[in-house]
DRENZA-631048 format. One record per atom (N, C-alpha, C): residue number from 1; residue in one letter; atom name; x negated, y, z. Coordinates in nm, 3 decimals, decimal comma. Layout:
N
[NUM A CA [X Y Z]];
...
# end
This chain:
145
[1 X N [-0,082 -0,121 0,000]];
[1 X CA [0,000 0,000 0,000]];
[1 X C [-0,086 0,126 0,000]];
[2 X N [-0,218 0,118 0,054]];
[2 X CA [-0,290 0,223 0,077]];
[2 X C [-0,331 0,296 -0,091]];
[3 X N [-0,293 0,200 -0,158]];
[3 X CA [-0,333 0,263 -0,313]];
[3 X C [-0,201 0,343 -0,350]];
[4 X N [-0,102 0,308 -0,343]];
[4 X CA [0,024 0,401 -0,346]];
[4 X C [0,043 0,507 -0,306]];
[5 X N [0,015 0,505 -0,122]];
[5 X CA [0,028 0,640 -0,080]];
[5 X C [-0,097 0,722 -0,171]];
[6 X N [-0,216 0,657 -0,164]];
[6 X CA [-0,341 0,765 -0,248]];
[6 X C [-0,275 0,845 -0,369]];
[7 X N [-0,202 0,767 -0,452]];
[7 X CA [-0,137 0,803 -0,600]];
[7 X C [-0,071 0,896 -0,563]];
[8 X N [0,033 0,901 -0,441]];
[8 X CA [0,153 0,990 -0,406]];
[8 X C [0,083 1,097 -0,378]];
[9 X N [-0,029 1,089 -0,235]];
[9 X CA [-0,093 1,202 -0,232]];
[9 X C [-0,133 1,290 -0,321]];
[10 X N [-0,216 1,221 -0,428]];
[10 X CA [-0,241 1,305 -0,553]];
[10 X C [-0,141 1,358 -0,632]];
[11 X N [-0,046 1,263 -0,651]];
[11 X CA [0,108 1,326 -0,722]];
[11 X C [0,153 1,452 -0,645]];
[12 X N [0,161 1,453 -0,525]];
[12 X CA [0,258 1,573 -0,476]];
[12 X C [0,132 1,675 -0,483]];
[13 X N [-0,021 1,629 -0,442]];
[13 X CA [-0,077 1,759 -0,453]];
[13 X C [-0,014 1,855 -0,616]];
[14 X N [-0,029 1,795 -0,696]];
[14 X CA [-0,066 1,825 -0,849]];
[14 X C [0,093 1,894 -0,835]];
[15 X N [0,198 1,842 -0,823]];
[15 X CA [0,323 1,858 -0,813]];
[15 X C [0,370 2,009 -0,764]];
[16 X N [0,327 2,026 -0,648]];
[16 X CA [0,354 2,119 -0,557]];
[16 X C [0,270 2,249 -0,638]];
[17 X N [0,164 2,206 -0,668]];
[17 X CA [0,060 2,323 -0,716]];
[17 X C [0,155 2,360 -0,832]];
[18 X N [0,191 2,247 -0,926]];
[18 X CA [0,264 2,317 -1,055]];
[18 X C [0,395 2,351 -1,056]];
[19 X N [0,481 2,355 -0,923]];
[19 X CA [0,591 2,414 -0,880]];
[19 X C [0,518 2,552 -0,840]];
[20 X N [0,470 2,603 -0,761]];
[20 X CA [0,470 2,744 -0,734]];
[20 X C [0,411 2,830 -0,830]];
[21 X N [0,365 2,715 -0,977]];
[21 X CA [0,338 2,828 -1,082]];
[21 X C [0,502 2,875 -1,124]];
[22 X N [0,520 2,769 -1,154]];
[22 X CA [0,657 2,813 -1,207]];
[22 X C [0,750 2,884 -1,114]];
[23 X N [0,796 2,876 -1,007]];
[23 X CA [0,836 2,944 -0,901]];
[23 X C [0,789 3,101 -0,901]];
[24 X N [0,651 3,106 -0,911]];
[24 X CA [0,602 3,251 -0,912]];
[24 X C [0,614 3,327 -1,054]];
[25 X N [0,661 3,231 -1,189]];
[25 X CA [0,663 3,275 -1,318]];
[25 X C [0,793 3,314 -1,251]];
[26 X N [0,901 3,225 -1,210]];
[26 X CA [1,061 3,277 -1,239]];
[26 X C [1,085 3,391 -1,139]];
[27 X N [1,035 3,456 -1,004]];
[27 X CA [1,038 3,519 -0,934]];
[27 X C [0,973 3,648 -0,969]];
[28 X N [0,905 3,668 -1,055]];
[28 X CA [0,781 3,783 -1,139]];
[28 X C [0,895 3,877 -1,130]];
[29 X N [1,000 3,862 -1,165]];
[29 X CA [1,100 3,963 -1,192]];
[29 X C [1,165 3,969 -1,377]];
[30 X N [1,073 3,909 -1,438]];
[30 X CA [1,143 3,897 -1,605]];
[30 X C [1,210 3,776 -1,587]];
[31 X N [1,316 3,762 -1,689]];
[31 X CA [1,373 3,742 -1,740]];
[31 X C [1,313 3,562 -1,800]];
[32 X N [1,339 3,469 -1,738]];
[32 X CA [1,283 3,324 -1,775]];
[32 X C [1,360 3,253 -1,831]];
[33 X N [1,313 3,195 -1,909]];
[33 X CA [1,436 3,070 -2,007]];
[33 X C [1,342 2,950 -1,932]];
[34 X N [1,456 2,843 -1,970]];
[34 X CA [1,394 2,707 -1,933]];
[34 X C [1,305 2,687 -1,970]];
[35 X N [1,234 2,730 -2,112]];
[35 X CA [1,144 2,679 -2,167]];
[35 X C [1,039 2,716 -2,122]];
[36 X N [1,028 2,836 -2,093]];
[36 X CA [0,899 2,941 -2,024]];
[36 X C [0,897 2,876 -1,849]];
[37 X N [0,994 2,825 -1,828]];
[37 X CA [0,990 2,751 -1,713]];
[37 X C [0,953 2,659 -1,730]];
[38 X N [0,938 2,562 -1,787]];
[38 X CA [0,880 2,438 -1,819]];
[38 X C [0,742 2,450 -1,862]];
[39 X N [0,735 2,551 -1,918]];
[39 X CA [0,537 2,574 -1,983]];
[39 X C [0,490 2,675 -1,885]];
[40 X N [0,546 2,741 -1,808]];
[40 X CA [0,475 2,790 -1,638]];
[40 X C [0,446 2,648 -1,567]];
[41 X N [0,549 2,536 -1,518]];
[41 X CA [0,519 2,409 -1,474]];
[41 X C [0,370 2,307 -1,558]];
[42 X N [0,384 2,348 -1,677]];
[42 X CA [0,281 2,256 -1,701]];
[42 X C [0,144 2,318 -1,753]];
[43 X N [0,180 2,457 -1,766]];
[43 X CA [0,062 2,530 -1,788]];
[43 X C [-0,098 2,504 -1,686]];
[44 X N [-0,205 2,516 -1,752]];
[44 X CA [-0,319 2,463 -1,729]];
[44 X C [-0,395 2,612 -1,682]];
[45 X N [-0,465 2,623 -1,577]];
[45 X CA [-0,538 2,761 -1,496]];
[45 X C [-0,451 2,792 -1,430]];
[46 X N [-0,478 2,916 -1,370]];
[46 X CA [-0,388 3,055 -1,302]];
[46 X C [-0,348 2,966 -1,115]];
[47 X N [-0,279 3,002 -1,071]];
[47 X CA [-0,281 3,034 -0,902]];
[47 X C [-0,189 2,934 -0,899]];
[48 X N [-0,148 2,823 -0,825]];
[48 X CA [-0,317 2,773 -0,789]];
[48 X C [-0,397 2,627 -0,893]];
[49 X N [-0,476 2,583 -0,815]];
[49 X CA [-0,570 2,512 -0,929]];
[49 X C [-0,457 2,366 -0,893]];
[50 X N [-0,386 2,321 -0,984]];
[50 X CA [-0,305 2,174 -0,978]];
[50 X C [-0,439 2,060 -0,916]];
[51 X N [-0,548 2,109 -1,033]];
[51 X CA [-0,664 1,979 -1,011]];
[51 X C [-0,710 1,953 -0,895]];
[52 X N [-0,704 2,097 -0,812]];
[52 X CA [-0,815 2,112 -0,712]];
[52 X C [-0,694 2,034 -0,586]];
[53 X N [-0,605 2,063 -0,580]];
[53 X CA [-0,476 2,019 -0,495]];
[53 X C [-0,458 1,902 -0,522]];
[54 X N [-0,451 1,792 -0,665]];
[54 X CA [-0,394 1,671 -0,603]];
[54 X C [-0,534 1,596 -0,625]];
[55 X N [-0,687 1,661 -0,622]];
[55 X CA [-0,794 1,586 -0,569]];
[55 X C [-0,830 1,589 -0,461]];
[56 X N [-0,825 1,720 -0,355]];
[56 X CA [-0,830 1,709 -0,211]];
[56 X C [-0,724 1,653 -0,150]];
[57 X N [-0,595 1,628 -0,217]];
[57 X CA [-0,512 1,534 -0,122]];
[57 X C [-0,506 1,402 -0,126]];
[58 X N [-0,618 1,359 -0,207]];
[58 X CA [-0,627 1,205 -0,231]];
[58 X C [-0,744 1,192 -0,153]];
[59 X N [-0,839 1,277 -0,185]];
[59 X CA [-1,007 1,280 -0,096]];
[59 X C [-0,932 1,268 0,051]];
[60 X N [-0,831 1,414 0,104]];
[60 X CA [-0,819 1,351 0,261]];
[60 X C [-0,738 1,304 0,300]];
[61 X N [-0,657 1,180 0,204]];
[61 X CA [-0,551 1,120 0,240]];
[61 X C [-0,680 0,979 0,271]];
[62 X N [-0,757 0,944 0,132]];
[62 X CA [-0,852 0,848 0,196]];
[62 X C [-0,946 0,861 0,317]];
[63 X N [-0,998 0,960 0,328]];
[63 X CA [-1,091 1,013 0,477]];
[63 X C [-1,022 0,940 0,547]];
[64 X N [-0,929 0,964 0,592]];
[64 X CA [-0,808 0,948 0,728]];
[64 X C [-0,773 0,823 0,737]];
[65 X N [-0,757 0,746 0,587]];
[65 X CA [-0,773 0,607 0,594]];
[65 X C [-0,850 0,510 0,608]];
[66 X N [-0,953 0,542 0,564]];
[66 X CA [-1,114 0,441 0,557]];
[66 X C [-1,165 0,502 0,647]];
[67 X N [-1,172 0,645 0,674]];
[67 X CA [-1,282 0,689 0,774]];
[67 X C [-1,364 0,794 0,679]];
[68 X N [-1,398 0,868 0,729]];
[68 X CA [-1,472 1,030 0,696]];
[68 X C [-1,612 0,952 0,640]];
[69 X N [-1,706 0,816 0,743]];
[69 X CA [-1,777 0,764 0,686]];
[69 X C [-1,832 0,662 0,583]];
[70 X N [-1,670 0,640 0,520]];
[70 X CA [-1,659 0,506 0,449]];
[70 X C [-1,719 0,555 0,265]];
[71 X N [-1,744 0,412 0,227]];
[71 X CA [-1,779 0,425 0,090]];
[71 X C [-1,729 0,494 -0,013]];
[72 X N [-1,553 0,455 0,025]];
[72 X CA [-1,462 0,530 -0,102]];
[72 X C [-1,477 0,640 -0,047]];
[73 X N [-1,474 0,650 0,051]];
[73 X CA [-1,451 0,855 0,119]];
[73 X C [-1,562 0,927 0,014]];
[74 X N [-1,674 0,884 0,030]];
[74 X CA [-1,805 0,940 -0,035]];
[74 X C [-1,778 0,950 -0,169]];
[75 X N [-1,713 0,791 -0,229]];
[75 X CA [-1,692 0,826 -0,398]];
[75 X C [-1,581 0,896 -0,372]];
[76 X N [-1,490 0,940 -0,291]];
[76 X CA [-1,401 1,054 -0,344]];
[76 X C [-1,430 1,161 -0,332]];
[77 X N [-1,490 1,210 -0,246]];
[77 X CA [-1,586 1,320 -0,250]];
[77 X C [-1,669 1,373 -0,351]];
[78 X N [-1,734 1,256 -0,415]];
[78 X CA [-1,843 1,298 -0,522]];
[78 X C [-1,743 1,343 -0,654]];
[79 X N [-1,599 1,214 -0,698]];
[79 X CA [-1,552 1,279 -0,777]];
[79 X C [-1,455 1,483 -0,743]];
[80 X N [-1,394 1,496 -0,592]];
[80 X CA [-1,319 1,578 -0,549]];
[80 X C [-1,511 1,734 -0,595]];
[81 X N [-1,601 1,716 -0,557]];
[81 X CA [-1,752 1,800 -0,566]];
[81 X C [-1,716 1,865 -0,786]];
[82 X N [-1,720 1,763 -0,826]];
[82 X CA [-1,714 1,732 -1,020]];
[82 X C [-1,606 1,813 -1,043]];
[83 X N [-1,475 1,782 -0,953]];
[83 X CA [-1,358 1,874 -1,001]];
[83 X C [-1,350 2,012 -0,974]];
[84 X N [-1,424 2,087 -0,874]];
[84 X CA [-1,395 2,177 -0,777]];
[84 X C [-1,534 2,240 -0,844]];
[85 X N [-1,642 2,167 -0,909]];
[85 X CA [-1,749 2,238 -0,990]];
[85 X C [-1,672 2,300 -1,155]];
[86 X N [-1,625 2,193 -1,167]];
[86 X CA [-1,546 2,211 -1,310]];
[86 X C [-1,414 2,350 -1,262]];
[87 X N [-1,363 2,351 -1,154]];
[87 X CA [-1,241 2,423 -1,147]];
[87 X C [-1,318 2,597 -1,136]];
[88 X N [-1,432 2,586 -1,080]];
[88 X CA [-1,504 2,704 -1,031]];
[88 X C [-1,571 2,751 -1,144]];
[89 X N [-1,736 2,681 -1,216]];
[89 X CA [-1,766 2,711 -1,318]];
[89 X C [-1,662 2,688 -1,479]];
[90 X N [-1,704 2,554 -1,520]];
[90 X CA [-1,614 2,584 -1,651]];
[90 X C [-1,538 2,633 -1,723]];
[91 X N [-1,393 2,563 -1,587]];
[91 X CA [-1,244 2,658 -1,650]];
[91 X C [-1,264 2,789 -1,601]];
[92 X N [-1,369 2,846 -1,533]];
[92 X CA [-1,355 2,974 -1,517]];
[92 X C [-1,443 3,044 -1,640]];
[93 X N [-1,522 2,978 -1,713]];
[93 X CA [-1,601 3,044 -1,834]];
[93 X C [-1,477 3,016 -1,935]];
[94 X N [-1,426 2,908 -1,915]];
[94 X CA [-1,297 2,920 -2,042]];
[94 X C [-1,236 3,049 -2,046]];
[95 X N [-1,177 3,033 -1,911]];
[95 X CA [-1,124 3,181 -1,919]];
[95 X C [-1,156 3,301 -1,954]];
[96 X N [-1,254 3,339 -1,911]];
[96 X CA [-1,292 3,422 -1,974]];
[96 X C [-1,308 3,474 -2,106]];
[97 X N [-1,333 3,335 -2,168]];
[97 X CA [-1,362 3,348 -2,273]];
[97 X C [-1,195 3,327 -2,376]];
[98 X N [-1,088 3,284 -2,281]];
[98 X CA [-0,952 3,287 -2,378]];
[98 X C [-0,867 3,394 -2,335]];
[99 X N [-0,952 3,492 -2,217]];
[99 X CA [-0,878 3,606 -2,193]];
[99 X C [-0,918 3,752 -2,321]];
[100 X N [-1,072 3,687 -2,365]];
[100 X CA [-1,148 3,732 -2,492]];
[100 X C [-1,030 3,740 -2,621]];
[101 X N [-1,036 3,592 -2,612]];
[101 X CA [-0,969 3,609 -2,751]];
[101 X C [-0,830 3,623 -2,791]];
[102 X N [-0,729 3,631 -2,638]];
[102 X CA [-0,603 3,674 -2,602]];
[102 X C [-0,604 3,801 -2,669]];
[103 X N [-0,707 3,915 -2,622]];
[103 X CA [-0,706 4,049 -2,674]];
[103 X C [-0,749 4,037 -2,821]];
[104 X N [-0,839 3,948 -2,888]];
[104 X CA [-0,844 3,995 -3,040]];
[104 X C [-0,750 3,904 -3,127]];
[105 X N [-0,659 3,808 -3,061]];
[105 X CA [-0,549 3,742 -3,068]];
[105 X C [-0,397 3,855 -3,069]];
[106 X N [-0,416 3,942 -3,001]];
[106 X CA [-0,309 4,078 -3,027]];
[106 X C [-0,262 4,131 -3,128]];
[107 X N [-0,397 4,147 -3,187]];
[107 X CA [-0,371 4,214 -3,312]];
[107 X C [-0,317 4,086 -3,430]];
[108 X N [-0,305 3,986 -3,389]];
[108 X CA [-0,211 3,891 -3,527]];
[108 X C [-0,176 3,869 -3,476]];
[109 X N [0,001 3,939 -3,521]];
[109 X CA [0,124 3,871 -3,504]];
[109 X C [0,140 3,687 -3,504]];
[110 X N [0,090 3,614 -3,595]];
[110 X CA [0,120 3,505 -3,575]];
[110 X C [0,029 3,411 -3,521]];
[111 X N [-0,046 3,460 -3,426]];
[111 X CA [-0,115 3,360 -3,323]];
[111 X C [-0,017 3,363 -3,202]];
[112 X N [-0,061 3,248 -3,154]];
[112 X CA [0,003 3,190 -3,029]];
[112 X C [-0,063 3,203 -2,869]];
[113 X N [0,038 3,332 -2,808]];
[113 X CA [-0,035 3,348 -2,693]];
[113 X C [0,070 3,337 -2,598]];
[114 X N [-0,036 3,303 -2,469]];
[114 X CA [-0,189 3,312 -2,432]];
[114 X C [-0,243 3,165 -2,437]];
[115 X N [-0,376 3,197 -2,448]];
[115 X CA [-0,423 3,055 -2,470]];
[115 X C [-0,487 3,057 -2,340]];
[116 X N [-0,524 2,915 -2,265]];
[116 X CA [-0,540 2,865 -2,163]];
[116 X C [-0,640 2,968 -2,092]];
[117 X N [-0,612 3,038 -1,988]];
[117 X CA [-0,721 3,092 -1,903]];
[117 X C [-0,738 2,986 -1,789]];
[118 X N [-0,893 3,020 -1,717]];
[118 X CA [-0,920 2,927 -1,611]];
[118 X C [-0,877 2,942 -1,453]];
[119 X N [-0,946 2,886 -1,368]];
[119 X CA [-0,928 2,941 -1,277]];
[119 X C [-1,005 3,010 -1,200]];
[120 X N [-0,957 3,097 -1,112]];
[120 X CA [-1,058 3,210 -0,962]];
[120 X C [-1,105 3,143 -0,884]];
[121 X N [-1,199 3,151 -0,822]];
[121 X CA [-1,219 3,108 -0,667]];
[121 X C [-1,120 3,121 -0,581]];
[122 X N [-1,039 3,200 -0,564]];
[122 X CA [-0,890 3,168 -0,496]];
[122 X C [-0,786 3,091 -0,519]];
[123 X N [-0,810 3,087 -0,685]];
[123 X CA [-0,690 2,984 -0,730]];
[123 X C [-0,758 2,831 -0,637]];
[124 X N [-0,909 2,816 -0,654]];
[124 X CA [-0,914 2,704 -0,634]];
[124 X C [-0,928 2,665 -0,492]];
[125 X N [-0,928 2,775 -0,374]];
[125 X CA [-0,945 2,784 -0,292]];
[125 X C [-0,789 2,744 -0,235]];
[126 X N [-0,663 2,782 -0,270]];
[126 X CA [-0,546 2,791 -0,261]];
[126 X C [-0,510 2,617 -0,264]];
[127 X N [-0,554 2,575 -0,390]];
[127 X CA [-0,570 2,441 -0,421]];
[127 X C [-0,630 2,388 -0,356]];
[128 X N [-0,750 2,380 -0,270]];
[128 X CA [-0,771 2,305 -0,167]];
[128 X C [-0,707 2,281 -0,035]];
[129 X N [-0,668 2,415 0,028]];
[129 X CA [-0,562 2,397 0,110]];
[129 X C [-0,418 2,369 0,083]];
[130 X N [-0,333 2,323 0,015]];
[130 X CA [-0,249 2,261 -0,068]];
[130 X C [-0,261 2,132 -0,008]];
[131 X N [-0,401 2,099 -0,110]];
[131 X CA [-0,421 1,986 -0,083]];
[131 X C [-0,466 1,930 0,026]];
[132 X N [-0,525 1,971 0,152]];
[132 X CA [-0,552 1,916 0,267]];
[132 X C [-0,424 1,907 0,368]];
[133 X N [-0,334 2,014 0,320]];
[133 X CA [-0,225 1,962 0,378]];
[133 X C [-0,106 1,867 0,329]];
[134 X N [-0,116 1,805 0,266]];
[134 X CA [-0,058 1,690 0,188]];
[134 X C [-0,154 1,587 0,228]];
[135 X N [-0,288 1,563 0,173]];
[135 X CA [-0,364 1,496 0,246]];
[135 X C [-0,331 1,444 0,406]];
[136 X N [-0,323 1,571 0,524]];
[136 X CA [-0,282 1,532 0,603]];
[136 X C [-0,166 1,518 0,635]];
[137 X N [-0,075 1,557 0,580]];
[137 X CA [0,076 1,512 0,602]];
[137 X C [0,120 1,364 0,500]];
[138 X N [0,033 1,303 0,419]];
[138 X CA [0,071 1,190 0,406]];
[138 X C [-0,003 1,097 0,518]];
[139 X N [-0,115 1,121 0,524]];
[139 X CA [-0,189 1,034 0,643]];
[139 X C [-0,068 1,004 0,763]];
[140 X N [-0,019 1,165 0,791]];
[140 X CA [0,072 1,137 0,953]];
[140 X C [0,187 1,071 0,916]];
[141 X N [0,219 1,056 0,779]];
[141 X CA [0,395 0,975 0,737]];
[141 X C [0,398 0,875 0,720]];
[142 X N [0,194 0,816 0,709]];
[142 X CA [0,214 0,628 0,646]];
[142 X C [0,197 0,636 0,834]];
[143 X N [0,152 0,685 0,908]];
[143 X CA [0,098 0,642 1,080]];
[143 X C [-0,028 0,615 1,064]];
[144 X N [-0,096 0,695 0,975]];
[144 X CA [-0,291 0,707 0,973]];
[144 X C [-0,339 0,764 1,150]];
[145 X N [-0,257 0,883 1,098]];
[145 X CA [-0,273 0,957 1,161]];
[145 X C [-0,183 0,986 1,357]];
# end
């Protein structure tokens, strides 16, 4: 069962993160269609990081299960280190670089915007605490904890 709850943990992190995009798209104050609601939900960057949330809630849903010193803890760690490098550097040079071409993307009418920006150190910071509390609130619901 301990592989299930791990999956769930990760599911609701990822889940939750891509509800309060959309939540914060439909609350902005414009005017939202379903559809723009549905591509706020699955949209990739921006506040908070989905990745960074349902990998720390699997990293400390296992901690709590195996132990802070156990083997998988460490390989989840090393992969949760890869994501949280990727969420900080990469998608944050993406961004930059598709917030670039968003603006010379303006001037033609028939390009398709916005194209994927990355994420902040807050987005991903947001996403970690997300995720440690899912992490620990699945731990306390299987009785890890």
């Amino acid at each position: 069962m301990e592989c299930v709850f791990t999956l769930v943990a990760f599911g609701l992190g990822f889940l939750v993160a891509q509800l309060w995009k959309m939540v914060s798209g439909l609350v902005s104050g414009k005017k939202v269609s379903a559809k723009e609601a549905i591509r706020q939900f699955s949209r990739s960057g921006g506040m908070p990081s989905g990745h960074t949330a349902s990998m720390t809630a699997a990293t400390i849903y296992l901690g709590c299960v195996n132990g802070f010193g156990s083997s998988l803890f460490a390989l989840a760690l090393c992969i949760w280190m890869i994501v949280i490098y990727d969420a900080t550097h990469v998608r944050y040079a993406v961004g930059k670089q598709g917030r670039a071409l968003n603006e010379l993307l303006t001037q033609d009418a028939k390009a398709e915007l916005p194209l994927v920006e990355g994420h902040t150190i807050p987005q991903v910071m947001v996403g970690a605490v997300i995720g440690v509390i899912i992490g620990l609130g699945m731990a306390s619901l299987t009785g890890v904890l």
